[in-house]
Biopython code that builds the backbone (N, CA, C, O; Angstrom):
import numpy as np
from Bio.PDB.StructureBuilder import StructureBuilder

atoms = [
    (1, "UNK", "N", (-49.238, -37.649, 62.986)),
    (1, "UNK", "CA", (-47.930, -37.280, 62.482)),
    (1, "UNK", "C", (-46.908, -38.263, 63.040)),
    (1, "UNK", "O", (-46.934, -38.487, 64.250)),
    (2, "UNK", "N", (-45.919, -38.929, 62.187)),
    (2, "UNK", "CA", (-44.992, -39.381, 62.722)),
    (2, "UNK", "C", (-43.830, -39.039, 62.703)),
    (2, "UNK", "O", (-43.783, -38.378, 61.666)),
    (3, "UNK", "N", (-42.469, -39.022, 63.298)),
    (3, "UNK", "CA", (-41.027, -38.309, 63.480)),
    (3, "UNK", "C", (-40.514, -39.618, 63.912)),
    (3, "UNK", "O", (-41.019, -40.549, 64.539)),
    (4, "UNK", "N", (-39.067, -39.356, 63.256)),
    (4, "UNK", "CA", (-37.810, -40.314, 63.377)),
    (4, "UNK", "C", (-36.986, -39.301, 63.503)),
    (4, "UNK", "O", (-36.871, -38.186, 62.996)),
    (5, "UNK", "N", (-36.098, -40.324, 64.778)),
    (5, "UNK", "CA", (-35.348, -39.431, 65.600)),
    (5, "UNK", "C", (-34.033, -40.411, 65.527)),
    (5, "UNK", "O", (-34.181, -41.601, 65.805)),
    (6, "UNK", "N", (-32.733, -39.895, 65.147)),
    (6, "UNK", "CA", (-31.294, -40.810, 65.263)),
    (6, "UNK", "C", (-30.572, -40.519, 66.628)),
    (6, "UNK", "O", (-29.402, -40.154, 66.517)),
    (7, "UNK", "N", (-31.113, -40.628, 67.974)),
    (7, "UNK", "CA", (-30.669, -40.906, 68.964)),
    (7, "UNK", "C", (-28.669, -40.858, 68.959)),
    (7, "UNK", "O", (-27.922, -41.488, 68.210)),
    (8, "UNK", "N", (-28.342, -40.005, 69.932)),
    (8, "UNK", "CA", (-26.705, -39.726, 69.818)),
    (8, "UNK", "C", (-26.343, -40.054, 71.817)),
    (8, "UNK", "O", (-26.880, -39.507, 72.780)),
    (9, "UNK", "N", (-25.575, -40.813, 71.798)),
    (9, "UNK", "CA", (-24.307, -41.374, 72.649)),
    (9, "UNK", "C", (-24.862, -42.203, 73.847)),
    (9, "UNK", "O", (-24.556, -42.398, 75.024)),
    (10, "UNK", "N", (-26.098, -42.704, 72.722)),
    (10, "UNK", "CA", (-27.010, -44.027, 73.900)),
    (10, "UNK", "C", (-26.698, -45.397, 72.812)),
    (10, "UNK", "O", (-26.171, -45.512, 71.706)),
    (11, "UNK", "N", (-27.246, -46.197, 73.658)),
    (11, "UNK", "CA", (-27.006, -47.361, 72.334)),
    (11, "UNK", "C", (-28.676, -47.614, 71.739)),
    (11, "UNK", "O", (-28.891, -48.672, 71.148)),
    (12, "UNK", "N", (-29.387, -46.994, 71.851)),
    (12, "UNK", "CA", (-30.319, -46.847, 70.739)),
    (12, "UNK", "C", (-30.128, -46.229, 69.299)),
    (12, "UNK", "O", (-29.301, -45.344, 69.079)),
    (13, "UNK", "N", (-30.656, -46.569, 68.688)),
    (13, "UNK", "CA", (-30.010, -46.088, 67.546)),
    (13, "UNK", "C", (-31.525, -45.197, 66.262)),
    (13, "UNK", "O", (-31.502, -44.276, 65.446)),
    (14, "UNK", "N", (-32.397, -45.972, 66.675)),
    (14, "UNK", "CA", (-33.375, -45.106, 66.175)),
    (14, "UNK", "C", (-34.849, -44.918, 67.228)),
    (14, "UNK", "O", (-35.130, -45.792, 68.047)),
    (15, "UNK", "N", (-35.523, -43.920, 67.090)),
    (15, "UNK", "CA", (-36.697, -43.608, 67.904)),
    (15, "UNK", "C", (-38.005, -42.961, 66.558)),
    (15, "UNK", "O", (-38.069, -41.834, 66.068)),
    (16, "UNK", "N", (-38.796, -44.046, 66.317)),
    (16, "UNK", "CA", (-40.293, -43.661, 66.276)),
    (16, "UNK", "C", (-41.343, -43.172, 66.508)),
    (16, "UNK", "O", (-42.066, -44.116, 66.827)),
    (17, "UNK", "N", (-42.034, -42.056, 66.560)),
    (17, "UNK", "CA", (-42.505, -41.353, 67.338)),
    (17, "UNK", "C", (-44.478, -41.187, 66.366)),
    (17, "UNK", "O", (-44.722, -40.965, 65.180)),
    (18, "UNK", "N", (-45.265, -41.375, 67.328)),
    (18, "UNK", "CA", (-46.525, -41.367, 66.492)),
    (18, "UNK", "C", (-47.131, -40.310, 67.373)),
    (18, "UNK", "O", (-46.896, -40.341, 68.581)),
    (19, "UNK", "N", (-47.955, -39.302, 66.811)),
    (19, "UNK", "CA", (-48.559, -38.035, 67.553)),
    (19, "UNK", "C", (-49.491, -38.124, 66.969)),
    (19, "UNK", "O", (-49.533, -38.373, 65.764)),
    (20, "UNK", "N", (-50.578, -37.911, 67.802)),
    (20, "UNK", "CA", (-51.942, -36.965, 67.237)),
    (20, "UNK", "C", (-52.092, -35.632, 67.717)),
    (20, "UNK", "O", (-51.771, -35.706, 68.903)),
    (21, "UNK", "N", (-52.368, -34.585, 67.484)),
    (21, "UNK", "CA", (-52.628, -33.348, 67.890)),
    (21, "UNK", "C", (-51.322, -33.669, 68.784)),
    (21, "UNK", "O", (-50.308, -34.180, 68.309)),
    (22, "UNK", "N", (-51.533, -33.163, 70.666)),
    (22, "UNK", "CA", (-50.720, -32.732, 71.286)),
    (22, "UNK", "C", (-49.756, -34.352, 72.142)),
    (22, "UNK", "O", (-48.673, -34.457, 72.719)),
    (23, "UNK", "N", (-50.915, -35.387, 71.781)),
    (23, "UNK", "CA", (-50.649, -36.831, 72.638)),
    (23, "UNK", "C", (-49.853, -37.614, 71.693)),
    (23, "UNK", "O", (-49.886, -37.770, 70.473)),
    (24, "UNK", "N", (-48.859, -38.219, 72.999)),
    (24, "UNK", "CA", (-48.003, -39.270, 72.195)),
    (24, "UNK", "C", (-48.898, -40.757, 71.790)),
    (24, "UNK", "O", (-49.240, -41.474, 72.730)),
    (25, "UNK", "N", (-49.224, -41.141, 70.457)),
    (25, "UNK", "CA", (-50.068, -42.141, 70.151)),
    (25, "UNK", "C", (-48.795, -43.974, 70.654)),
    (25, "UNK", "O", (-49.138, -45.040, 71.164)),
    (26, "UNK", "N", (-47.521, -43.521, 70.210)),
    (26, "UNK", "CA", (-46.993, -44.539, 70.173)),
    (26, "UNK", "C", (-45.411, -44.060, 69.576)),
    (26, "UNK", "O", (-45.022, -43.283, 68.703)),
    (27, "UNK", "N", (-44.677, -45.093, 70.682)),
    (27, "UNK", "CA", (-43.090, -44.967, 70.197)),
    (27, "UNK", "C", (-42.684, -46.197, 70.450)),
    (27, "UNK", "O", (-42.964, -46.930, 71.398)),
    (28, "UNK", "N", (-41.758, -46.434, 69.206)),
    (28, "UNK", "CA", (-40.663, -47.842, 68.955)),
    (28, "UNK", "C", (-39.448, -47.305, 68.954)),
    (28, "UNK", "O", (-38.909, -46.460, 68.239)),
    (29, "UNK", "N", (-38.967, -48.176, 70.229)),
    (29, "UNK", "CA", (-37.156, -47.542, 70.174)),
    (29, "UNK", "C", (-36.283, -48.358, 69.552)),
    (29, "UNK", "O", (-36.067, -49.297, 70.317)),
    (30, "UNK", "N", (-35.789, -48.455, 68.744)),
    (30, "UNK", "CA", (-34.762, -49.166, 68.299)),
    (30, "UNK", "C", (-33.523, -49.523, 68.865)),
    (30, "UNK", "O", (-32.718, -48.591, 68.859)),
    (31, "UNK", "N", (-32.974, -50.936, 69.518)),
    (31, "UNK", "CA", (-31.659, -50.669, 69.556)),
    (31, "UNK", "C", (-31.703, -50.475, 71.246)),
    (31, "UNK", "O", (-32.813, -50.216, 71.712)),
    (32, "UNK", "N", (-30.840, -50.557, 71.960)),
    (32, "UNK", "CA", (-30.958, -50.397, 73.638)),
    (32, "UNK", "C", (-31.050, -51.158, 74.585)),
    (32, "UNK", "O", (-30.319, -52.122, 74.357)),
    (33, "UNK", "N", (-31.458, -51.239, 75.358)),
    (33, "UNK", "CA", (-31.726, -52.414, 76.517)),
    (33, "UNK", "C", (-33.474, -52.500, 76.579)),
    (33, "UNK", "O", (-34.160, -51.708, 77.225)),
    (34, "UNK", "N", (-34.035, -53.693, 75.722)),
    (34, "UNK", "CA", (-35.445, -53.656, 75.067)),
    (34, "UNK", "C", (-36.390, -53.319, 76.720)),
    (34, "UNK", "O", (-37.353, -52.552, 76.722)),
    (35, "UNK", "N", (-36.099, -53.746, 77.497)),
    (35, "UNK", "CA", (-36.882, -53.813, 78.724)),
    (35, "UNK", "C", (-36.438, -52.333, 79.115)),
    (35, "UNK", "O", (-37.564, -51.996, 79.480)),
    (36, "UNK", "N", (-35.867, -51.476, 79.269)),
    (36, "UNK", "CA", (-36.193, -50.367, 79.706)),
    (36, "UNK", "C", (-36.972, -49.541, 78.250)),
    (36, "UNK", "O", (-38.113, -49.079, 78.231)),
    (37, "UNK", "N", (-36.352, -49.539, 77.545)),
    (37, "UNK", "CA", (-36.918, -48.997, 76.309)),
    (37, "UNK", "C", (-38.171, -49.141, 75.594)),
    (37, "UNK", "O", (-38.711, -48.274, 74.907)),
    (38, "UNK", "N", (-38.660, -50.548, 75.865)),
    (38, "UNK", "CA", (-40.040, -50.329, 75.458)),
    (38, "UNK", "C", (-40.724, -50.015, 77.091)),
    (38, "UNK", "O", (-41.839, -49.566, 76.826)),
    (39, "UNK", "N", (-40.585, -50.039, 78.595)),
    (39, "UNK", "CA", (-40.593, -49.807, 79.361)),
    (39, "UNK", "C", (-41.060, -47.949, 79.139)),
    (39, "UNK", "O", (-42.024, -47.504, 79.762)),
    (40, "UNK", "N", (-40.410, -47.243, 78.397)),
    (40, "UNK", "CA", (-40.243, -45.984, 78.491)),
    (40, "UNK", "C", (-41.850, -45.840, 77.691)),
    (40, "UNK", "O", (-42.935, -45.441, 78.114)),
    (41, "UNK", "N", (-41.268, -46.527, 75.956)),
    (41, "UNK", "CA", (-42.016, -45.913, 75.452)),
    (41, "UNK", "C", (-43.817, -46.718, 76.004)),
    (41, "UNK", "O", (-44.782, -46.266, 75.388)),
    (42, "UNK", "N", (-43.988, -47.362, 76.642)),
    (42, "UNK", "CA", (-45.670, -47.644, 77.258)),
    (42, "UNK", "C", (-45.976, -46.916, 78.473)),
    (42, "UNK", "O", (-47.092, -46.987, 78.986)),
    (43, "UNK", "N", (-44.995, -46.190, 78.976)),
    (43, "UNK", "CA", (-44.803, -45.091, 79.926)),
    (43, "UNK", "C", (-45.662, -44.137, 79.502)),
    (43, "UNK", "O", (-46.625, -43.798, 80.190)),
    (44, "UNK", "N", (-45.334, -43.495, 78.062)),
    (44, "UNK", "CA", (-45.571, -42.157, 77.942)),
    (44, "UNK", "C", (-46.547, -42.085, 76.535)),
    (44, "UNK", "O", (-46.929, -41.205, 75.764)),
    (45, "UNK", "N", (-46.686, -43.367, 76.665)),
    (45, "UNK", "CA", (-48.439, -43.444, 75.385)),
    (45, "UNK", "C", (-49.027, -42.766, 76.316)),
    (45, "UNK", "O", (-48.824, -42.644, 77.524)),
    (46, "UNK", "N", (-50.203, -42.106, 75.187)),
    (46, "UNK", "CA", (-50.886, -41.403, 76.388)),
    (46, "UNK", "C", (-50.994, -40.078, 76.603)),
    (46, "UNK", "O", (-51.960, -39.327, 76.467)),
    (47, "UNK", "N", (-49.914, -39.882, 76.947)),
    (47, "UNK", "CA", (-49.124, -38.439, 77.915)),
    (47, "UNK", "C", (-48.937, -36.966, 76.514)),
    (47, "UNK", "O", (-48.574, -37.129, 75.349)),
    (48, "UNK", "N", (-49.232, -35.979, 77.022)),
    (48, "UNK", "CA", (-49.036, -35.408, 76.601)),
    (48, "UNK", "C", (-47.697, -35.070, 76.189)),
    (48, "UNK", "O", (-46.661, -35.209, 76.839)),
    (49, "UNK", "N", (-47.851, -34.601, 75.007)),
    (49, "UNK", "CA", (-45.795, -34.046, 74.897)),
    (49, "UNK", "C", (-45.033, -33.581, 76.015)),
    (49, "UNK", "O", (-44.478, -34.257, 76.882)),
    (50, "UNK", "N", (-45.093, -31.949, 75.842)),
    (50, "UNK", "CA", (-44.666, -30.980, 77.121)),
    (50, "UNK", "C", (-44.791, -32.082, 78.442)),
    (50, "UNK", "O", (-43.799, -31.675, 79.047)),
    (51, "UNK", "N", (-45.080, -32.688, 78.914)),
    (51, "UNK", "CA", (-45.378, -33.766, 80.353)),
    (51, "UNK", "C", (-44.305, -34.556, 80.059)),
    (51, "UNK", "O", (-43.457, -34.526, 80.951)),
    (52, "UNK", "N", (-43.969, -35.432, 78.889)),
    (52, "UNK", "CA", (-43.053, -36.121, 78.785)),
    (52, "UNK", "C", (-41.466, -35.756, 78.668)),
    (52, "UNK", "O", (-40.430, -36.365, 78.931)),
    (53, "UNK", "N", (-41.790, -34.423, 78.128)),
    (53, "UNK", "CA", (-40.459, -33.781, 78.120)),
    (53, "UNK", "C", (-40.104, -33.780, 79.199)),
    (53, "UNK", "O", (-39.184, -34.527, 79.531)),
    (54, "UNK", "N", (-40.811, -32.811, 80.240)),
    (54, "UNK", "CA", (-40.226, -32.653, 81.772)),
    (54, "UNK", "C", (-40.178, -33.549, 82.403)),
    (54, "UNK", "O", (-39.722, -33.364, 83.532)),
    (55, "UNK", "N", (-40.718, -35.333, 81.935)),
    (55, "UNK", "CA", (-40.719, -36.003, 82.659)),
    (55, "UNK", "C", (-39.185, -36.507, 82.879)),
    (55, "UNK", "O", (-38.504, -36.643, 83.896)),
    (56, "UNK", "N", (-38.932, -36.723, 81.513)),
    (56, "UNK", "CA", (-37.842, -37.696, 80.750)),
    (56, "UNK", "C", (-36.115, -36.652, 80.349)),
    (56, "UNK", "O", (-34.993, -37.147, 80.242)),
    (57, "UNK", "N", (-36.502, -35.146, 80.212)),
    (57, "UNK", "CA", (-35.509, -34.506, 80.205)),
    (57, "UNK", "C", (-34.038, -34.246, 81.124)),
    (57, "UNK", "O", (-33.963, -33.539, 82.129)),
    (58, "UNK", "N", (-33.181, -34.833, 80.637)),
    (58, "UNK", "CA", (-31.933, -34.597, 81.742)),
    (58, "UNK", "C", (-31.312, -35.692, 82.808)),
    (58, "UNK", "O", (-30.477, -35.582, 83.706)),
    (59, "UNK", "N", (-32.441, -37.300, 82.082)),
    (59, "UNK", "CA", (-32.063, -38.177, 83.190)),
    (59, "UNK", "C", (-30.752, -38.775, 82.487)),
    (59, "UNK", "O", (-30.762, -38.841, 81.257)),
    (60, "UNK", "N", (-29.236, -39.365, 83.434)),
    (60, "UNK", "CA", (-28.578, -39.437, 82.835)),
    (60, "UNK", "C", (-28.233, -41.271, 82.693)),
    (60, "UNK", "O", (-28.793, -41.959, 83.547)),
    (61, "UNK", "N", (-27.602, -41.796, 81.951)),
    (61, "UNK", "CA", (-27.004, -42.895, 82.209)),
    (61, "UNK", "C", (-25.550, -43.325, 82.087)),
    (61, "UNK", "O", (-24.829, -43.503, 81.105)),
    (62, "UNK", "N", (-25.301, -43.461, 83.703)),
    (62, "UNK", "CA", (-23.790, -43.851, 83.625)),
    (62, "UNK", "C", (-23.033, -42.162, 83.596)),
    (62, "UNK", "O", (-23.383, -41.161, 84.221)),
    (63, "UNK", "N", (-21.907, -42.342, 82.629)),
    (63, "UNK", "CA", (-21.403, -40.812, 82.556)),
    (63, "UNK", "C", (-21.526, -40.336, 81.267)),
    (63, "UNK", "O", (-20.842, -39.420, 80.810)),
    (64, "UNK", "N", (-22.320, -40.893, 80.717)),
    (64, "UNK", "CA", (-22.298, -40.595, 78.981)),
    (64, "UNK", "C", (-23.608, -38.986, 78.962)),
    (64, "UNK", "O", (-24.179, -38.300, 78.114)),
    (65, "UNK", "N", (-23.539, -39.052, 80.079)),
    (65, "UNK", "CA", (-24.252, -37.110, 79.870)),
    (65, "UNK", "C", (-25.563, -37.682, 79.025)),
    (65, "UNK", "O", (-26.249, -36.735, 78.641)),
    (66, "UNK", "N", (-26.051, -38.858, 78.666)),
    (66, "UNK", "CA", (-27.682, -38.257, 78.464)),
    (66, "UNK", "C", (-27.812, -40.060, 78.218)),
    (66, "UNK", "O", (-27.091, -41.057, 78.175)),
    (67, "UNK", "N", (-29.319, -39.640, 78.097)),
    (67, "UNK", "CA", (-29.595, -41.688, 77.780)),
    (67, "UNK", "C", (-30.892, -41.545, 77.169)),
    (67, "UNK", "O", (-31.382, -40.438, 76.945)),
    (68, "UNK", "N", (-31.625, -42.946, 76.815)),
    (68, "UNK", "CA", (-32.405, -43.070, 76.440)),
    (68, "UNK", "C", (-33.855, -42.468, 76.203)),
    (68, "UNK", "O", (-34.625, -42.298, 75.258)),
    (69, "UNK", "N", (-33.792, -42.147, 78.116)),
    (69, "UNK", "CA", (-35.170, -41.335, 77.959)),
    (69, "UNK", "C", (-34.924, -39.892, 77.980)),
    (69, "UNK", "O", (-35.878, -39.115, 78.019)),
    (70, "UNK", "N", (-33.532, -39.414, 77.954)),
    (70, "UNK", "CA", (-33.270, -37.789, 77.379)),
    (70, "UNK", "C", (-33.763, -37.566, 76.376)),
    (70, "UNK", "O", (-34.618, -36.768, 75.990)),
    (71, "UNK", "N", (-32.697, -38.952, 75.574)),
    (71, "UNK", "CA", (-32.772, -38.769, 73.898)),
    (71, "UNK", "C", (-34.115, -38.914, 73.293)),
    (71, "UNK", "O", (-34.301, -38.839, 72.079)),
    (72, "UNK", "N", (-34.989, -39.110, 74.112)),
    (72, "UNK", "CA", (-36.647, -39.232, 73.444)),
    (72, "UNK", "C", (-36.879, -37.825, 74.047)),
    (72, "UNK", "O", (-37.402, -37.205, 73.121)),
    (73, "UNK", "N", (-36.817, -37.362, 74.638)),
    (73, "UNK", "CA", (-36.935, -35.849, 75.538)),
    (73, "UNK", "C", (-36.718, -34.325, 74.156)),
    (73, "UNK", "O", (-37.410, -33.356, 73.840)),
    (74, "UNK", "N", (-35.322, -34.912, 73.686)),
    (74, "UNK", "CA", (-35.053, -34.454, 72.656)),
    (74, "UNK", "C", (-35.906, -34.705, 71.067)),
    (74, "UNK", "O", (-36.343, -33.977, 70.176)),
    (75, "UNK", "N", (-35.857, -35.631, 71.244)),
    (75, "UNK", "CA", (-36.651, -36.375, 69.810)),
    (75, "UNK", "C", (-38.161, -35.613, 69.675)),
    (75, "UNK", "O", (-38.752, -35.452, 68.606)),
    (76, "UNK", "N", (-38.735, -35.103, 71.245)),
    (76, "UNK", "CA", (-39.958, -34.979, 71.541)),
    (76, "UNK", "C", (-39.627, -33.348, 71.443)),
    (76, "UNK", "O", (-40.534, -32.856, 70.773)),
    (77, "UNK", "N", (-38.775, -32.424, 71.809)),
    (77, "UNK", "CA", (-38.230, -31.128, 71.608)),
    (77, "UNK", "C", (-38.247, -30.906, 70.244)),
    (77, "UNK", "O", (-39.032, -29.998, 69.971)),
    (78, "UNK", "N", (-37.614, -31.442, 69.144)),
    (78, "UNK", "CA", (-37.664, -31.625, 67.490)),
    (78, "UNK", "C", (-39.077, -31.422, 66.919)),
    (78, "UNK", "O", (-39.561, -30.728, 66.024)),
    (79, "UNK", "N", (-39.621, -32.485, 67.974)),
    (79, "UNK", "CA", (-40.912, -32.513, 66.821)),
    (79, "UNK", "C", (-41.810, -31.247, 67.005)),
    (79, "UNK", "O", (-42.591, -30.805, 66.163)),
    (80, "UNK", "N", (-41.512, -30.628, 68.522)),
    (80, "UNK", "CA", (-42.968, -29.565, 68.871)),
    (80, "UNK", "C", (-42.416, -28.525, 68.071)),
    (80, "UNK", "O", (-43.309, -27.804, 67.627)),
    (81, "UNK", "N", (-40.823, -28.051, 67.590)),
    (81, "UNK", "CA", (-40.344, -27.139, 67.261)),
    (81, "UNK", "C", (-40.683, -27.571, 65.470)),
    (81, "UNK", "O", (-40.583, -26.581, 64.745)),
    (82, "UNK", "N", (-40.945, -28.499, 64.945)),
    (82, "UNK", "CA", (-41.350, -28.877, 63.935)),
    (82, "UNK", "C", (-42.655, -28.842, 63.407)),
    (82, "UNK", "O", (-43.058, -28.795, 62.245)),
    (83, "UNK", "N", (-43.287, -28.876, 64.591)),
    (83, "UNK", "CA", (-45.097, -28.089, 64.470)),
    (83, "UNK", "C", (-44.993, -27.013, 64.503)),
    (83, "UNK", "O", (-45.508, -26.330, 63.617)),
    (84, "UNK", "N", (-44.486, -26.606, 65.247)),
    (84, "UNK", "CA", (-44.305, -24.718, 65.414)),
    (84, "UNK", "C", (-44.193, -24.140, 63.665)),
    (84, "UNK", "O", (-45.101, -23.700, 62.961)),
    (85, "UNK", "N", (-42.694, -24.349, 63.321)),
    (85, "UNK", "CA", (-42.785, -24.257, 62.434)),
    (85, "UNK", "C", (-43.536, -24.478, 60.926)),
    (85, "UNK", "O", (-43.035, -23.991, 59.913)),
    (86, "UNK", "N", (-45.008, -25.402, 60.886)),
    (86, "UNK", "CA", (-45.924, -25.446, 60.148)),
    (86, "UNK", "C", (-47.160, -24.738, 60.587)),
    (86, "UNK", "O", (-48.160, -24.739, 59.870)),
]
sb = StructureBuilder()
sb.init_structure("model")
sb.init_model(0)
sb.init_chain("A")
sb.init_seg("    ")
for serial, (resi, resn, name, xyz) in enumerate(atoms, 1):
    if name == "N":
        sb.init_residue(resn, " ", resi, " ")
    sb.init_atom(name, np.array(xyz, "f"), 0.0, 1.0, " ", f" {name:<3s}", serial, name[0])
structure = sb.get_structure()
């Protein structure tokens, strides 16, 4: 399954998201500071969802109240609530 996510008050601007069953297969961040961002997403290939959430949920950047690896935190919140619902 894949999900696109429009990332809000980071300077990424889009997030790619590839799942199989419960594991993240692969994410392309669009947009950001490329070295932390693809940094994140070879982080959490691999990893189960729920793991990445709590990993990545609530970290902030600067004072803008959320960043990059929130906004995948979120992106990753969307999608399980988007399985749920099927």
């Amino acid at each position: 399954m894949e999900h696109k996510y429009k990332p809000r008050g980071v300077c990424s601007y889009e997030m790619k998201i590839e799942i199989e069953e419960n594991i993240i297969r692969k994410v392309i961040i669009e947009g950001g500071c490329a070295g932390n961002t693809i940094g994140i997403s070879r982080l959490v290939e691999g990893m189960e969802i729920d793991e990445a959430i709590k990993r990545l949920k609530g970290i902030q950047c600067g004072s803008r109240g959320t960043s990059c690896p929130d906004q995948l935190a979120k992106a990753l919140e969307e999608l399980n609530k988007i399985k749920a619902s099927k």
